[in-house]
N, CA, C and O atoms as a GROMACS GRO file, in nm:
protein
  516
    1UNK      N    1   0.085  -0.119   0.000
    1UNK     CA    2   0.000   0.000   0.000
    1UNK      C    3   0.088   0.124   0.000
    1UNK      O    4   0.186   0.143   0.072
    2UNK      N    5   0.025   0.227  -0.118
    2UNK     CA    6   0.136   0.341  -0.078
    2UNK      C    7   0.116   0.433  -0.008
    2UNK      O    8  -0.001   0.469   0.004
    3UNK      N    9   0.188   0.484   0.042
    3UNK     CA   10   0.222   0.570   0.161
    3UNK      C   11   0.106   0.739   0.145
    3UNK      O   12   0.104   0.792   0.034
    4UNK      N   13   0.036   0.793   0.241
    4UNK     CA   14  -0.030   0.910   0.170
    4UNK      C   15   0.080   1.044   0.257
    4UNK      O   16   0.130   1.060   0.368
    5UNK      N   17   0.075   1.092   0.174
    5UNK     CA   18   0.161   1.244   0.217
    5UNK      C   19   0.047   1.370   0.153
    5UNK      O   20   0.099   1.452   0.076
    6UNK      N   21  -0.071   1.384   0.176
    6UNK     CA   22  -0.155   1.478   0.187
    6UNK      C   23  -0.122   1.600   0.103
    6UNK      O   24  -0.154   1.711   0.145
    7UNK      N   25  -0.056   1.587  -0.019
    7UNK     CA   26  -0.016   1.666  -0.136
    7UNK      C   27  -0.124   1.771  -0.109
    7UNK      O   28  -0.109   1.871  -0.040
    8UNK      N   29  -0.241   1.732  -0.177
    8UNK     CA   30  -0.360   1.879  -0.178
    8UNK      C   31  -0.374   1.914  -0.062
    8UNK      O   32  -0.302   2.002  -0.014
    9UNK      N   33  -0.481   1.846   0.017
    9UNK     CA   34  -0.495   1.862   0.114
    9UNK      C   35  -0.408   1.927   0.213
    9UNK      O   36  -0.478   1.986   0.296
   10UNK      N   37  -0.300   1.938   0.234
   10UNK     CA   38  -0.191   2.016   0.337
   10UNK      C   39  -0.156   2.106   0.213
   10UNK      O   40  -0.118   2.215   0.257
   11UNK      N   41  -0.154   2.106   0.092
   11UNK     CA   42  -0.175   2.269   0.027
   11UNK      C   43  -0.276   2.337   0.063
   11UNK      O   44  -0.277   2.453   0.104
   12UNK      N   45  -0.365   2.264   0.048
   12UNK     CA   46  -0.562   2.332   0.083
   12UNK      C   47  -0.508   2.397   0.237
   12UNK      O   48  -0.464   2.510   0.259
   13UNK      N   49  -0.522   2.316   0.303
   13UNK     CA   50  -0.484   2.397   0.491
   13UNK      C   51  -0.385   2.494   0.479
   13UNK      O   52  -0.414   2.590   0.551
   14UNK      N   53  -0.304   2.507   0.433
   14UNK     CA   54  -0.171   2.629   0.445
   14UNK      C   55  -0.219   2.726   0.314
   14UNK      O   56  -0.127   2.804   0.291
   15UNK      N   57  -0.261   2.733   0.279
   15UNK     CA   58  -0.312   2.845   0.164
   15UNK      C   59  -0.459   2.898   0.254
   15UNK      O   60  -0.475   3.013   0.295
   16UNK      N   61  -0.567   2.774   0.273
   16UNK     CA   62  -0.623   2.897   0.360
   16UNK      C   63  -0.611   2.994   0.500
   16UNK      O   64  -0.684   3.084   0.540
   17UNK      N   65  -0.482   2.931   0.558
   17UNK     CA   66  -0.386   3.012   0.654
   17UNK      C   67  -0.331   3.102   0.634
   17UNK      O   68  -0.310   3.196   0.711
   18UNK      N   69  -0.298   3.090   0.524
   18UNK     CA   70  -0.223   3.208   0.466
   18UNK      C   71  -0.277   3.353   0.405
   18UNK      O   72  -0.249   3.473   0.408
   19UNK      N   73  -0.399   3.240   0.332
   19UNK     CA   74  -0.494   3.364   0.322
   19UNK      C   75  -0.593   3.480   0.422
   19UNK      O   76  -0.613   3.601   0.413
   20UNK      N   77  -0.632   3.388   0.504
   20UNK     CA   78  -0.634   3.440   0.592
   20UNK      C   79  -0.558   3.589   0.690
   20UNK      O   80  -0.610   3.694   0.728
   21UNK      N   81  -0.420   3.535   0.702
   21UNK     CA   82  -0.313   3.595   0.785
   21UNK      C   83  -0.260   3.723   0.678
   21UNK      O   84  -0.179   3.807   0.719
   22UNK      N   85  -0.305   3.727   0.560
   22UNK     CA   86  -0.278   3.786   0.459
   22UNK      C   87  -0.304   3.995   0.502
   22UNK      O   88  -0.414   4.050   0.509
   23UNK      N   89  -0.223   4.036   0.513
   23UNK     CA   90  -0.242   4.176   0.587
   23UNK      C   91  -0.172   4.201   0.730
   23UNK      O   92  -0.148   4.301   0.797
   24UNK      N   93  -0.151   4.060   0.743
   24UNK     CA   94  -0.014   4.065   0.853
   24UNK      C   95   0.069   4.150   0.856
   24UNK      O   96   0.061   4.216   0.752
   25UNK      N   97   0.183   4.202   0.952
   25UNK     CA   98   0.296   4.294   0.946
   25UNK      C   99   0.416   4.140   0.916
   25UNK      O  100   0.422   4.040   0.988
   26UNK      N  101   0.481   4.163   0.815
   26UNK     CA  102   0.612   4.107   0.859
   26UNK      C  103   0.586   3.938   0.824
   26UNK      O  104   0.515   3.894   0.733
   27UNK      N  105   0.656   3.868   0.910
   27UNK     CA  106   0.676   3.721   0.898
   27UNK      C  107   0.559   3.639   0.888
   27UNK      O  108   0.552   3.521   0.853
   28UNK      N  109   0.472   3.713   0.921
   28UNK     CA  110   0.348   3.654   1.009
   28UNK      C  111   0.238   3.634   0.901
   28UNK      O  112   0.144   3.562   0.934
   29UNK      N  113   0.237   3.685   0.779
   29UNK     CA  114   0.208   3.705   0.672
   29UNK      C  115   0.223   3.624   0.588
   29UNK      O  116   0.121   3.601   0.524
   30UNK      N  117   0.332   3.554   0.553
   30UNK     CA  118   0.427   3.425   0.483
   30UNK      C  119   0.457   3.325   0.529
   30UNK      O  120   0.439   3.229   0.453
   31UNK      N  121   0.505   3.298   0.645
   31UNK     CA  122   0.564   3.137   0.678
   31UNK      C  123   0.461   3.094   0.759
   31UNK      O  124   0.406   3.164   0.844
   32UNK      N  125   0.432   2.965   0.727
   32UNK     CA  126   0.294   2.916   0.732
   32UNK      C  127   0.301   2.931   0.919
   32UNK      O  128   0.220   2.993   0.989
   33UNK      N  129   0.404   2.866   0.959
   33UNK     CA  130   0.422   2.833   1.107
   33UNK      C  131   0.371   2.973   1.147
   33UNK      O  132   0.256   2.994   1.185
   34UNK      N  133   0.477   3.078   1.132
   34UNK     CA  134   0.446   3.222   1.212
   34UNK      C  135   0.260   3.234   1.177
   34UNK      O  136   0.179   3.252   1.268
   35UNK      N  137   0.221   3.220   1.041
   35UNK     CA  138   0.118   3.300   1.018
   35UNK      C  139  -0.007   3.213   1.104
   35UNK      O  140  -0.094   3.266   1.173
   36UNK      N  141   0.009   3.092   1.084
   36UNK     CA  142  -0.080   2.982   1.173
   36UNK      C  143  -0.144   3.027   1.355
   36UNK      O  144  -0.251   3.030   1.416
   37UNK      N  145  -0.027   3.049   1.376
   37UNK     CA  146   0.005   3.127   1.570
   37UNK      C  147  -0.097   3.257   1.566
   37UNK      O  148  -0.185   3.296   1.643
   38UNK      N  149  -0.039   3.315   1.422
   38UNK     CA  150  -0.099   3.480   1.448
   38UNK      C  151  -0.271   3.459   1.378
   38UNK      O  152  -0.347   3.556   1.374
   39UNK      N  153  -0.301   3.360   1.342
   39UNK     CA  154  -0.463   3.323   1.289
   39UNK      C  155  -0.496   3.275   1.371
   39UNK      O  156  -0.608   3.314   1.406
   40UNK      N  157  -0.444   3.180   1.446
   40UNK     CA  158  -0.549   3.123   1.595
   40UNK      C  159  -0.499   3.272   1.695
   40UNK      O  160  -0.572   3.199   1.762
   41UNK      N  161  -0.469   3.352   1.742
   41UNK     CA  162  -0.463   3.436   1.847
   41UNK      C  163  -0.544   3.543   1.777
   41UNK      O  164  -0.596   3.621   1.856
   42UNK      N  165  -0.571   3.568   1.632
   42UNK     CA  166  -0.630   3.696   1.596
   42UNK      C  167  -0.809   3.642   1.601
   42UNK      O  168  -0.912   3.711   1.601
   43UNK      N  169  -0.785   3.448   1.607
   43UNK     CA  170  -0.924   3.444   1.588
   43UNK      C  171  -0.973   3.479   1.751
   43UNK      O  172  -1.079   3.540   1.760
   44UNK      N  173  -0.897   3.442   1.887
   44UNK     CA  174  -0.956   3.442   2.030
   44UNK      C  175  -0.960   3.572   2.054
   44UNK      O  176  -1.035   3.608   2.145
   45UNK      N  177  -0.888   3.664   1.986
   45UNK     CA  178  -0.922   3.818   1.993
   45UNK      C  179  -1.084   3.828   1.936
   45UNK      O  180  -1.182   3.854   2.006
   46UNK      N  181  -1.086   3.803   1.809
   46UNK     CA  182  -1.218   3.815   1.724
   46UNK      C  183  -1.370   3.802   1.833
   46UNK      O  184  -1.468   3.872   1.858
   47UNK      N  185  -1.314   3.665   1.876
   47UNK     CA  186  -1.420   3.586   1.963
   47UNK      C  187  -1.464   3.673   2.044
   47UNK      O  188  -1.576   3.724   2.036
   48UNK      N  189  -1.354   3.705   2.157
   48UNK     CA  190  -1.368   3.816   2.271
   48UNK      C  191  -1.430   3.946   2.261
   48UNK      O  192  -1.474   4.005   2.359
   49UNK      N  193  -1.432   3.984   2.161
   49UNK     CA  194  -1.426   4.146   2.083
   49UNK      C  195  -1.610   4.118   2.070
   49UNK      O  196  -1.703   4.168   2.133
   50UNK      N  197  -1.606   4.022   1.968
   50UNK     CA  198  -1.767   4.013   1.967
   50UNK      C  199  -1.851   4.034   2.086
   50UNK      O  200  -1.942   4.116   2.097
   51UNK      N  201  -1.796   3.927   2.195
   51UNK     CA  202  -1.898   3.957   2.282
   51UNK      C  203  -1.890   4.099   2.382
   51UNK      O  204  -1.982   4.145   2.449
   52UNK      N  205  -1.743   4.154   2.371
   52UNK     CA  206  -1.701   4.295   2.408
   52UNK      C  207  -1.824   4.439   2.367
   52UNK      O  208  -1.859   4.542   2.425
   53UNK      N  209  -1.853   4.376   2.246
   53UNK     CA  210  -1.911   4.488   2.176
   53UNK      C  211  -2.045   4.463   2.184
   53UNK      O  212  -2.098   4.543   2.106
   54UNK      N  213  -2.141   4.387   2.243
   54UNK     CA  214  -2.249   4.370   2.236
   54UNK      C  215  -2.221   4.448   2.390
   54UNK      O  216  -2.300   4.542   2.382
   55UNK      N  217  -2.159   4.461   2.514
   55UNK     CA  218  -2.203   4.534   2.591
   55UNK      C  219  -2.159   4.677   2.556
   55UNK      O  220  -2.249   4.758   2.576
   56UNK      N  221  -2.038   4.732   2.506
   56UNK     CA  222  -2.055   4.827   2.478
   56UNK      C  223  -2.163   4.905   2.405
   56UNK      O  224  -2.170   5.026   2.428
   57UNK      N  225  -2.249   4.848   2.317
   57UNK     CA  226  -2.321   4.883   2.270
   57UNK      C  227  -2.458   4.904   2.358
   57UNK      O  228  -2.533   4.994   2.321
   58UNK      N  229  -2.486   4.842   2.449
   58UNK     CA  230  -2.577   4.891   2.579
   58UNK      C  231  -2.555   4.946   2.618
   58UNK      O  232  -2.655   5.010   2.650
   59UNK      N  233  -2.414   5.015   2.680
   59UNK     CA  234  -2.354   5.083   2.735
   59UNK      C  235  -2.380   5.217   2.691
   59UNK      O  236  -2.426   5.305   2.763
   60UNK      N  237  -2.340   5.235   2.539
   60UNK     CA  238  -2.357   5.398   2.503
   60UNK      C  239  -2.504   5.347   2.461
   60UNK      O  240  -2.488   5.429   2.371
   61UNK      N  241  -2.624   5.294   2.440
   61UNK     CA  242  -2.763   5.284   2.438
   61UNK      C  243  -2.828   5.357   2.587
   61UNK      O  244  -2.915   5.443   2.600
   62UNK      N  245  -2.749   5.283   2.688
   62UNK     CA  246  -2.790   5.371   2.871
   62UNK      C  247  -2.748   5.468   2.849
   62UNK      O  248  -2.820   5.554   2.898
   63UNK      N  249  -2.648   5.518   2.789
   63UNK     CA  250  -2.600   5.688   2.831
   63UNK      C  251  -2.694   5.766   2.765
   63UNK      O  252  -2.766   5.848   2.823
   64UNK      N  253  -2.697   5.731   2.586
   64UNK     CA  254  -2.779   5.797   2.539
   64UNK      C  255  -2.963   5.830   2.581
   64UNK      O  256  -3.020   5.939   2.570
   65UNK      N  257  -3.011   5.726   2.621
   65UNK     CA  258  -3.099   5.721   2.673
   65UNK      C  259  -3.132   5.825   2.798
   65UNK      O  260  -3.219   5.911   2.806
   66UNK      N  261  -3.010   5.778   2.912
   66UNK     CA  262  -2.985   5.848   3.032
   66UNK      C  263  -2.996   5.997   3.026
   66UNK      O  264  -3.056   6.052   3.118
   67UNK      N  265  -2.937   6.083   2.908
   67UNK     CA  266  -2.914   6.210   2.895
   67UNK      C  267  -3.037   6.264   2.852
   67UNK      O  268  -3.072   6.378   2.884
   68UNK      N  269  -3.122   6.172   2.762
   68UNK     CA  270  -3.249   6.249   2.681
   68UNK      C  271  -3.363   6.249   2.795
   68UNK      O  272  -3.455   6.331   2.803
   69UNK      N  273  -3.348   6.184   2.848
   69UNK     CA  274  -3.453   6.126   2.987
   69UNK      C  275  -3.437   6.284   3.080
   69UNK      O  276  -3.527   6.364   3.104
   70UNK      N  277  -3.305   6.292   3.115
   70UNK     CA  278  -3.277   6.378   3.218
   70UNK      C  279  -3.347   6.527   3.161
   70UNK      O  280  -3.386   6.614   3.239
   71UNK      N  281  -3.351   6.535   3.063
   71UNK     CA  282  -3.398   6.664   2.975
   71UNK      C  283  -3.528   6.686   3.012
   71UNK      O  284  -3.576   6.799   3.006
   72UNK      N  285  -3.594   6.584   3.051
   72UNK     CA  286  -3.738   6.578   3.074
   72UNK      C  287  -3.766   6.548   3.186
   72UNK      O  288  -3.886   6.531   3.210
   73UNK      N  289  -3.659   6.529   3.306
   73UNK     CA  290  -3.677   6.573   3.466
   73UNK      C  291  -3.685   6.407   3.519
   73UNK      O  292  -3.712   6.363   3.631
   74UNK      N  293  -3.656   6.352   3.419
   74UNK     CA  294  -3.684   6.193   3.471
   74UNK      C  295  -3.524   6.099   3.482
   74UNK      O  296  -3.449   6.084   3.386
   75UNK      N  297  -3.504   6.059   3.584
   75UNK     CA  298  -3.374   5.959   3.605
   75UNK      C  299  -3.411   5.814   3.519
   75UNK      O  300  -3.508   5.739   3.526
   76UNK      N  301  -3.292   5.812   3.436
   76UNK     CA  302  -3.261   5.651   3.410
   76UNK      C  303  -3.374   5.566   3.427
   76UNK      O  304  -3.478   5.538   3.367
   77UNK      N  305  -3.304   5.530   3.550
   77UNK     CA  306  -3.396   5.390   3.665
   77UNK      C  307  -3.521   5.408   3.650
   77UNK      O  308  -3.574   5.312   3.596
   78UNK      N  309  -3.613   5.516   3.683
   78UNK     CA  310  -3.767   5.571   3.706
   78UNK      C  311  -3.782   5.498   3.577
   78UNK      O  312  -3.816   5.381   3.560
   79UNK      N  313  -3.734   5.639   3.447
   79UNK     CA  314  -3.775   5.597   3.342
   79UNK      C  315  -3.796   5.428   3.260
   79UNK      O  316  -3.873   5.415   3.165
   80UNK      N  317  -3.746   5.355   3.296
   80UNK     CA  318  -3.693   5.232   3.299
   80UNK      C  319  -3.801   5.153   3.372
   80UNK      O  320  -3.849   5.053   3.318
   81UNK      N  321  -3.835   5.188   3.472
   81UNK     CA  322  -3.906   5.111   3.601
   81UNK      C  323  -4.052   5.167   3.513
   81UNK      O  324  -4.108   5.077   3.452
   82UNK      N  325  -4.098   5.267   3.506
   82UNK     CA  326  -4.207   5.353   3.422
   82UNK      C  327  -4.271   5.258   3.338
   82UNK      O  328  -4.390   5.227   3.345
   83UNK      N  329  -4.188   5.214   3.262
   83UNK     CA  330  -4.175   5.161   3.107
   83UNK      C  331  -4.242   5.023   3.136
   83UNK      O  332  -4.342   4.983   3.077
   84UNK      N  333  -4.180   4.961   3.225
   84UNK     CA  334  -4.192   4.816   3.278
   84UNK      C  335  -4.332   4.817   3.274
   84UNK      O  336  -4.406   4.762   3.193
   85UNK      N  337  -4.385   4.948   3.457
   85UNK     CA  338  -4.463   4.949   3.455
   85UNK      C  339  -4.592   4.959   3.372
   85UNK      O  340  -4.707   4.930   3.402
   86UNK      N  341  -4.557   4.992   3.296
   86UNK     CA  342  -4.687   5.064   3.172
   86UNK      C  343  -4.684   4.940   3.070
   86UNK      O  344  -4.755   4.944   2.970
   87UNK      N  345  -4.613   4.847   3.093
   87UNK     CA  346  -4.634   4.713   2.985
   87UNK      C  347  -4.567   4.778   2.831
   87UNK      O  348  -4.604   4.745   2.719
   88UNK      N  349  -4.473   4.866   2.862
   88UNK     CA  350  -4.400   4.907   2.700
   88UNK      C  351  -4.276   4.798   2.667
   88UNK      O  352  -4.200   4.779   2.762
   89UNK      N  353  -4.252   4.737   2.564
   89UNK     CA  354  -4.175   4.627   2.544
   89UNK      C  355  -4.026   4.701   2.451
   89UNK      O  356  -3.921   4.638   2.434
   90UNK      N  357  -4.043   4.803   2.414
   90UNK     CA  358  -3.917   4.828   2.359
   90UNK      C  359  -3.806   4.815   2.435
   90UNK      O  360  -3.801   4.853   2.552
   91UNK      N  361  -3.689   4.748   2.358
   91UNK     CA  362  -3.576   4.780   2.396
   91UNK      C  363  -3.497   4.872   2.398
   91UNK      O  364  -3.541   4.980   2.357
   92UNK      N  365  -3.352   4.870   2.446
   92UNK     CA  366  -3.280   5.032   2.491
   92UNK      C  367  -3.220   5.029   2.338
   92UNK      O  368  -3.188   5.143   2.306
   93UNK      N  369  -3.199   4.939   2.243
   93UNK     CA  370  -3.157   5.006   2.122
   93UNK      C  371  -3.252   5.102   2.061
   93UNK      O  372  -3.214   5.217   2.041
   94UNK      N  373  -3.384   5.062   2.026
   94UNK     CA  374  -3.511   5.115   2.013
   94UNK      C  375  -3.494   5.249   2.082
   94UNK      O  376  -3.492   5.353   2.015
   95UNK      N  377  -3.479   5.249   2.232
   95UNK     CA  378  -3.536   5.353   2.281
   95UNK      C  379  -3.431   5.480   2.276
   95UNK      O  380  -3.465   5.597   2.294
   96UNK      N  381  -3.279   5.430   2.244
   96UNK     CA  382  -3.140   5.526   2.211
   96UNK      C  383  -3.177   5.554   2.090
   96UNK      O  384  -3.218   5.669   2.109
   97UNK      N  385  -3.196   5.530   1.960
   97UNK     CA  386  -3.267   5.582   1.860
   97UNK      C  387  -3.369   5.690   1.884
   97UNK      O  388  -3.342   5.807   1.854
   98UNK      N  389  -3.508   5.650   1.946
   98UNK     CA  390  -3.578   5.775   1.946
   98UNK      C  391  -3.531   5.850   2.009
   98UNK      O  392  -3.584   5.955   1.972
   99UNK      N  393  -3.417   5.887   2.138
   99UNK     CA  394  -3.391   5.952   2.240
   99UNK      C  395  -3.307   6.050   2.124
   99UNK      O  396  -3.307   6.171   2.149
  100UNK      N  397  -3.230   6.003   1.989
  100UNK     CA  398  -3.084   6.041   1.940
  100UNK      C  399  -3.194   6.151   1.832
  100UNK      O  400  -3.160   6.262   1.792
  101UNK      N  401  -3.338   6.077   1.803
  101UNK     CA  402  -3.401   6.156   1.676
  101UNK      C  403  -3.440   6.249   1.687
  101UNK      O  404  -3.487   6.297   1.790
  102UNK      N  405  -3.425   6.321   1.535
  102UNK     CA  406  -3.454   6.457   1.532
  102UNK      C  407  -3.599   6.457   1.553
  102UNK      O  408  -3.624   6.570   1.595
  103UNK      N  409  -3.679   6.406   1.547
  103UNK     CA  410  -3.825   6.438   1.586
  103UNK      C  411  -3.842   6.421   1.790
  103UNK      O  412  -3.829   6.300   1.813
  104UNK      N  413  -3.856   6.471   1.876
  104UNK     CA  414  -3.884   6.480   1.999
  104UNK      C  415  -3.974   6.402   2.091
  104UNK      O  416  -3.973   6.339   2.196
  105UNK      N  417  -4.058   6.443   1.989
  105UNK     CA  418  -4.187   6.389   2.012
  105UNK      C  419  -4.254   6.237   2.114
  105UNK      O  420  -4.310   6.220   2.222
  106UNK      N  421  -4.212   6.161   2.009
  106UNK     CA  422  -4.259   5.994   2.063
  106UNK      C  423  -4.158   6.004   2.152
  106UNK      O  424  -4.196   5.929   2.242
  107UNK      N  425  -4.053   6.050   2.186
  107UNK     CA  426  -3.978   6.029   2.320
  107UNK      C  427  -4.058   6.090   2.440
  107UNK      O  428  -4.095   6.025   2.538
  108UNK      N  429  -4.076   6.211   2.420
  108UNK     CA  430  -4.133   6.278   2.527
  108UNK      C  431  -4.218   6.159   2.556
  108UNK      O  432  -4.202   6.072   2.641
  109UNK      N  433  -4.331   6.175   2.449
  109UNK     CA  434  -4.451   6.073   2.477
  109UNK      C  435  -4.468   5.956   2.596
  109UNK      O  436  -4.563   5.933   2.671
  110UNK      N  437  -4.304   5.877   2.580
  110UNK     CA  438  -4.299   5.788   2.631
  110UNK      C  439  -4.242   5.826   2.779
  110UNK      O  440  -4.272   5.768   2.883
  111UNK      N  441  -4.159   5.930   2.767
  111UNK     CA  442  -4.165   5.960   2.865
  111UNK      C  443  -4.249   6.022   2.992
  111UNK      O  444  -4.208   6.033   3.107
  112UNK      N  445  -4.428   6.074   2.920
  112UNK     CA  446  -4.506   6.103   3.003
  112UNK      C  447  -4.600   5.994   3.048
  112UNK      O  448  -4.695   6.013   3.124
  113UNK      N  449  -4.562   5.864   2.991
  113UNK     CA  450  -4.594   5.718   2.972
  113UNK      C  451  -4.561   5.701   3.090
  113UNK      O  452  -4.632   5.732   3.186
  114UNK      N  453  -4.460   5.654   3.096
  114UNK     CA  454  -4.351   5.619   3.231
  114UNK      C  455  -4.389   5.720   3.323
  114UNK      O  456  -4.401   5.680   3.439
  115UNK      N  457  -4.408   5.829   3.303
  115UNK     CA  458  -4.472   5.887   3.435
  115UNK      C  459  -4.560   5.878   3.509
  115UNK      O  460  -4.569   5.889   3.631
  116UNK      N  461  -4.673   5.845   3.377
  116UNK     CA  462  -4.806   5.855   3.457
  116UNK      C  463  -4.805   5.679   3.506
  116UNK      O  464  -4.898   5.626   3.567
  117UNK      N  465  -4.726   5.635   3.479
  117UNK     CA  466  -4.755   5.484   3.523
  117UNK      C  467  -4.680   5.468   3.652
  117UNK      O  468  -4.709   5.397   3.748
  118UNK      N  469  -4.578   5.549   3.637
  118UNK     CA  470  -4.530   5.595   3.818
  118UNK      C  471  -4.589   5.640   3.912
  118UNK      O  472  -4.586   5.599   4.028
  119UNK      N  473  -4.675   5.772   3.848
  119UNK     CA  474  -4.772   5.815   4.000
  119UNK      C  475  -4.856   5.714   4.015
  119UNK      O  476  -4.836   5.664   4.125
  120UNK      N  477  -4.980   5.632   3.933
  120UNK     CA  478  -5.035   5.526   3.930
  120UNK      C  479  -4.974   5.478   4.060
  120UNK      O  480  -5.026   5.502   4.170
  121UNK      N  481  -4.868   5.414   4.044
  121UNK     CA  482  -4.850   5.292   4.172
  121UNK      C  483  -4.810   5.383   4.258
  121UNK      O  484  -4.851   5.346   4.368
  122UNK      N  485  -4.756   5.475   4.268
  122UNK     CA  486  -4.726   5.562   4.396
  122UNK      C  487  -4.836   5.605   4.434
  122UNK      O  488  -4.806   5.680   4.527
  123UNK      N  489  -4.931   5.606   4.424
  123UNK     CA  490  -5.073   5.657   4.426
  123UNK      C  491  -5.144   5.559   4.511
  123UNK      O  492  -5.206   5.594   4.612
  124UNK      N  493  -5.135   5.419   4.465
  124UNK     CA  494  -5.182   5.314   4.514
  124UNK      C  495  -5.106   5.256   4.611
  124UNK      O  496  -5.152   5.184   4.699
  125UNK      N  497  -4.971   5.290   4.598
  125UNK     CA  498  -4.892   5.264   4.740
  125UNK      C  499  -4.938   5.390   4.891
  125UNK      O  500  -4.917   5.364   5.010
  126UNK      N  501  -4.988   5.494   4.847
  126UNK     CA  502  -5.007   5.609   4.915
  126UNK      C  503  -5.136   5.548   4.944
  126UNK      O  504  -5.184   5.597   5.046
  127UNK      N  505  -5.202   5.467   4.896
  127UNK     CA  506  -5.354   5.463   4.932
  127UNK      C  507  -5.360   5.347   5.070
  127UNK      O  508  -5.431   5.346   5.171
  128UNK      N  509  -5.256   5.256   5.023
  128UNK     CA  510  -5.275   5.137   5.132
  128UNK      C  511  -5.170   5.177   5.228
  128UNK      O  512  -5.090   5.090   5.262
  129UNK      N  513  -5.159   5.292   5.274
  129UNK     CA  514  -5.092   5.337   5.400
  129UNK      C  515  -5.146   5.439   5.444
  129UNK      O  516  -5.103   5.491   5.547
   0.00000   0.00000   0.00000
């Protein structure tokens, strides 16, 4: 039986390594070994980064939110707790959009939403005491 030495196949694997690694600085770019190291460490960066950026992206969604809210005399949290209360289902990407748009409007809106659904239970907490 003759012997297999993976002619294509170990071309196929080191060409798409290479291609890959292709934009490299330097060594890392060309010799399969260097470029191999720098494609598995650029992929556990990749990995990390993804899920990095899904909180950053909540992150400036709360601020933005946080700042348009405050304009209208209402904290974060309230506004937030408001929302719950009143059975509104949007999310904070949703709600950093209308907060960022040039129209005012449906923000306020929601924000007199969340209000009146605040005195509501403060109302009813004031009643059973």
């Amino acid at each position: 039986m003759p012997r297999a030495k993976r002619g294509p196949k170990r071309a196929q694997r080191r060409k798409k390594v290479l291609k890959l690694s292709s934009g490299f600085f330097g060594v890392k770019s060309n010799a399969y070994r260097m470029a191999k190291q720098a494609v598995e460490r650029a992929g556990k960066f990749a990995t990390r980064d993804r899920r990095a950026k899904k909180r950053q992206f909540r992150s400036l969604w709360i601020v933005r939110i946080n700042a348009a809210v405050h304009e209208h005399g209402l904290s974060y949290n309230r506004f937030i707790q408001g929302l719950k209360l009143a059975g509104c289902a949007l999310d904070r990407k949703v709600l950093a959009e209308l907060a960022a748009a040039e129209d005012r409007k449906p923000f306020a809106n929601l924000v007199d939403l969340a209000r009146q659904a605040l005195d509501r239970t403060s109302g009813a907490t004031a009643a059973r005491t």
